[in-house]
N, C-alpha and C positions, 0 to 999 in steps of 0.2 A: 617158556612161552612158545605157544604152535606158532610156526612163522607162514604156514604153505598158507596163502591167499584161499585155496581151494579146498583145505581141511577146515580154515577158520570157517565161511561158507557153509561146508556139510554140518559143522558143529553149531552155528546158530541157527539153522532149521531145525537141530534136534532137539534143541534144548528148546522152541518153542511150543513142543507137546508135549512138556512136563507142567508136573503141575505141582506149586511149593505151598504146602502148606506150613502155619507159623508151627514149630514143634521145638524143645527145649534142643539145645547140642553141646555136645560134651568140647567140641574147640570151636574156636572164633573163628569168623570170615577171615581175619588177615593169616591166622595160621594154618588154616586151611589151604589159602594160597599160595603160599610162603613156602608150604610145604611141596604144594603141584608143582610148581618152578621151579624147585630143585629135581625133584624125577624128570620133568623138562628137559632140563641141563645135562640128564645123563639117560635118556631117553635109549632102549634098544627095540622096543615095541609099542606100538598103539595100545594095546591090551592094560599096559603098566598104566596109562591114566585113569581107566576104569573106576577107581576106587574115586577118584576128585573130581567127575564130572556125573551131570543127572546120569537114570540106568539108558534112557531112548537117545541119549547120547554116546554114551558106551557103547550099547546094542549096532549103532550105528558104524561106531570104529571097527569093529571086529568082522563088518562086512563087505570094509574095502579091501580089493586084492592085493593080495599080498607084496607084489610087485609097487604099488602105489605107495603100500605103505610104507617101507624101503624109503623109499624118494621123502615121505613126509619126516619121517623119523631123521633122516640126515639134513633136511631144510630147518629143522625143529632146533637141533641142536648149534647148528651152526647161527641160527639166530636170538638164541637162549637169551635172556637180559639175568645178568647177578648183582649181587651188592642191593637189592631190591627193599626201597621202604617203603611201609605203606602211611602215605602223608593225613588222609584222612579217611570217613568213613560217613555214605548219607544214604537215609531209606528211601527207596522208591519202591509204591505199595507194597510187595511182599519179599524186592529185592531190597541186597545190600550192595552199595555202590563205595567200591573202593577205590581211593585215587592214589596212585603210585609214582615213585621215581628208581630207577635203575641204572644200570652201564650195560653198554654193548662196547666190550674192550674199555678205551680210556674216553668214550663219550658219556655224556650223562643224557640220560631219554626219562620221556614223560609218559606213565600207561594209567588204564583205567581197566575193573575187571567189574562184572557183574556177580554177585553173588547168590545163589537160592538156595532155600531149606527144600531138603527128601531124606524121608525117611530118619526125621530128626537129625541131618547133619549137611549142614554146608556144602554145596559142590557151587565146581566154576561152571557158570553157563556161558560167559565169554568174556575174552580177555581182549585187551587193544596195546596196539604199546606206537602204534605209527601215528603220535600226537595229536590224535582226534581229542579234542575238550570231552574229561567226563562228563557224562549227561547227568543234569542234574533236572529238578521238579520242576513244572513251569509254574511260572506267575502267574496263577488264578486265581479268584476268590476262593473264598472258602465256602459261601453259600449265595443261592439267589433265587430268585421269587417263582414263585409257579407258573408251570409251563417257557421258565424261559432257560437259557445257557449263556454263558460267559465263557468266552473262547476266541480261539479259529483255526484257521485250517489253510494251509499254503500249497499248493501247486503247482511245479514247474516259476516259483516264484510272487505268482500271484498268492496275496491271503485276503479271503473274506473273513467276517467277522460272524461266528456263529452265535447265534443271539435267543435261537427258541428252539422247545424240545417238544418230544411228544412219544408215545409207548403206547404201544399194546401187549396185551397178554399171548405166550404162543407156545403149545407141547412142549414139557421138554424130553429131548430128544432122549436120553436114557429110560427116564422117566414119565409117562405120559400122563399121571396124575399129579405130579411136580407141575409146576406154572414157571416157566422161562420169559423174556420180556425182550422183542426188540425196541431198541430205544434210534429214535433220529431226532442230530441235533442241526439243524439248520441254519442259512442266514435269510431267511425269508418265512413268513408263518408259516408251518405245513397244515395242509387242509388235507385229512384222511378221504376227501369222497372226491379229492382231482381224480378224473379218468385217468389222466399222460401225467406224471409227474419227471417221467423220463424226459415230456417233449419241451418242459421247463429248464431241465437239464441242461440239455442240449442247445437251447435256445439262449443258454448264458443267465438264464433270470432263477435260476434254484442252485443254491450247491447244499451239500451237505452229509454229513458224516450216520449210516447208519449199525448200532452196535446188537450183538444179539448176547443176552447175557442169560446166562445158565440161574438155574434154582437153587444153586450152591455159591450163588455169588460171585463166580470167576466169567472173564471173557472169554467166548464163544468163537468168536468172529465179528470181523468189520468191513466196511466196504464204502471207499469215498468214492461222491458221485460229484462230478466236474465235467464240464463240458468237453475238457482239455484231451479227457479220454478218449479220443475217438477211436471209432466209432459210435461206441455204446455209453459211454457217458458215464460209466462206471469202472473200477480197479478194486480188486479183493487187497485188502491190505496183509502182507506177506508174512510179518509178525503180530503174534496177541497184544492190542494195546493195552499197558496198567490201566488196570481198574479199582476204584477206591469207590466203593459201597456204602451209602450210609443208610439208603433206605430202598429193601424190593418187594413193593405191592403191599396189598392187593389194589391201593390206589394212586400209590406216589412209585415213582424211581428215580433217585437224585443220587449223586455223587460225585465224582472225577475220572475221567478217563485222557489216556494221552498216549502218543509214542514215546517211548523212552528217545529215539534221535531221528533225525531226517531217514528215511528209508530211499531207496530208488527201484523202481520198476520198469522196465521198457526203455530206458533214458530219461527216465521223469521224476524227479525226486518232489517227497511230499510229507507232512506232517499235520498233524492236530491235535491242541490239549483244548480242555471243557470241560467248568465245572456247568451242571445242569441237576435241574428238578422237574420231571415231565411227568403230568396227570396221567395215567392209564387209562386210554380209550376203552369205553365199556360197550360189551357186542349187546345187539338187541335180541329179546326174547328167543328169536330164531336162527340165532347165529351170527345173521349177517351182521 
C-alpha cells in the first residue's frame, strides 16, 4: 500500500489520463492487487510498481527525485497492510472496485482499490486503506424521458436536484470530422439563446453540470457551475467523471454519468451522478 498522502495525490492525477479500454486479461483485479501489495511490502524503488499501475502513472514515478522517492518508498513500507482479503468486487463503468480488509501489525483496517484495464491487463489506479466507504454506483434510474435528467449535484453541502438536459454537437478535438457532444444537465430548463447564463449562475437561480464527451464515447471533461464558486460561478472538475453511454447522436445523447466520490477543490467539496437523455440542438443552415 503507497502510504505518502503526497504520492497517493501524484498517483491519482495520473491515472486520470489513462484511458481503460474493456480488453480480455490473463489475471484478476484481486490478483493483480494482491500481487502489488506484496512488492508494496518490500518496496526498494518507485520504478518496481511500474508493472501494476497504468503507463502515465508509471511515467509519473520515475520523474520524482530521487531524493523524494527515498522518503516515499520508506513511508510505503512502513505503512504496508498484510494478511489482505479481498471481501468483494463491483463495476463502476469501466472500473473494478474492489473492497478490502487487511492488518497493519495486530489491527484489523478496511481498504478499497480502484481497478482499470490497459493494455488487456489490470492495473491499480488507486488504492485507499484510511477507511474511506468504497465508492460504490449511485442510485439512479436507469432511464428517463427526453430532454430531461434524474440526478443532482451537491456543493459545499447544498444539493439541487438536476432534472433537464440538453446537447449540442462540437469538433472533436483529435478528430475534426468525428462529432463530440457537450451535454448540460441542469436544475432549471436550459434555454440555448439566454445571452448570461453565467448571470443566472451567479444570481443562485441556474446550477448545473456541464460534460464534454468525445466521439469515442469516453469523458472529456466537466465543469460544475454554482454560484458557490466565486467569483466565476464555475470549477473544472479535477477527475474524469464515469460515463455510462447508451446512446451518442446524431440526435439523442443519454446515459449516466457520476463522480466515483466527493472530490474537494479550493476547500469546497462537490459531487454529482445523472442519469439523462438530451435532444441535440440542431444549428441552422448557417451555422448559427
Amino acid at each position: 500500500m503507497i502510504g505518502s498522502p503526497a504520492l497517493l495525490k501524484i498517483l491519482t492525477a495520473a491515472a486520470l489520463l489513462v484511458s481503460t479500454p474493456a480488453l480480455a486479461q490473463s489475471r484478476s483485479a484481486a490478483e493483480t492487487y494482491l500481487t502489488y501489495l506484496d512488492v508494496c511490502g518490500s518496496l526498494t524503488s518507485l520504478s518496481e510498481l511500474k508493472p501494476y499501475v497504468p503507463k502515465a502513472m508509471g511515467d509519473m514515478l520515475t520523474r520524482i527525485p530521487k531524493d523524494v522517492q527515498a522518503q516515499m518508498v520508506q513511508q510505503s513500507r512502513k505503512k504496508s497492510v498484510t494478511r489482505v482479503k479481498v471481501l468483494g468486487e463491483t463495476k463502476m463503468g469501466d472500473a473494478t472496485i474492489l473492497d478490502l480488509e487487511g492488518h497493519r501489525g495486530d489491527k484489523t483496517v478496511r481498504g478499497w482499490a480502484r481497478m482499470v484495464v490497459e493494455d488487456g491487463q489490470f492495473k491499480v489506479a488507486k488504492d485507499d486503506w484510511n477507511g474511506t466507504p468504497a465508492p460504490a454506483p449511485p442510485k439512479i434510474p436507469g432511464s428517463v424521458g427526453s430532454g430531461k435528467a434524474a440526478g443532482e449535484m451537491t456543493v459545499d453541502g447544498k444539493t439541487v436536484k438536476l432534472q433537464y438536459a440538453w446537447a449540442r454537437e462540437v469538433p472533436d478535438a483529435g478528430n475534426p470530422v468525428r462529432k463530440s457532444y457537450e451535454v448540460r444537465l441542469s436544475d432549471a430548463p436550459w434555454d440555448p439563446k439566454d445571452p448570461d447564463p453565467s448571470g443566472r449562475v451567479r444570481a443562485g437561480k441556474l446550477h448545473y453540470v456541464e460534460l464534454a464527451i468525445s466521439a469515442d464515447k469516453r469523458a472529456a471533461g466537466a465543469t460544475l457551475h454554482d454560484a458557490v464558486f466565486d467569483p466565476e460561478g464555475i470549477r473544472a472538475v479535477q477527475g474524469l467523471p464515469i460515463l455510462e453511454v447508451e446512446r451518442l447522436g446524431p440526435d439523442v445523447v443519454s446515459g449516466k454519468a457520476y463522480l466515483e466520490t466527493f472530490e474537494e477543490s479550493r476547500g469546497q467539496a462537490y459531487y454529482f451522478a445523472a442519469t439523462f437523455k438530451a435532444p441535440v440542438e440542431k444549428s441552422a443552415p448557417d451555422g448559427k
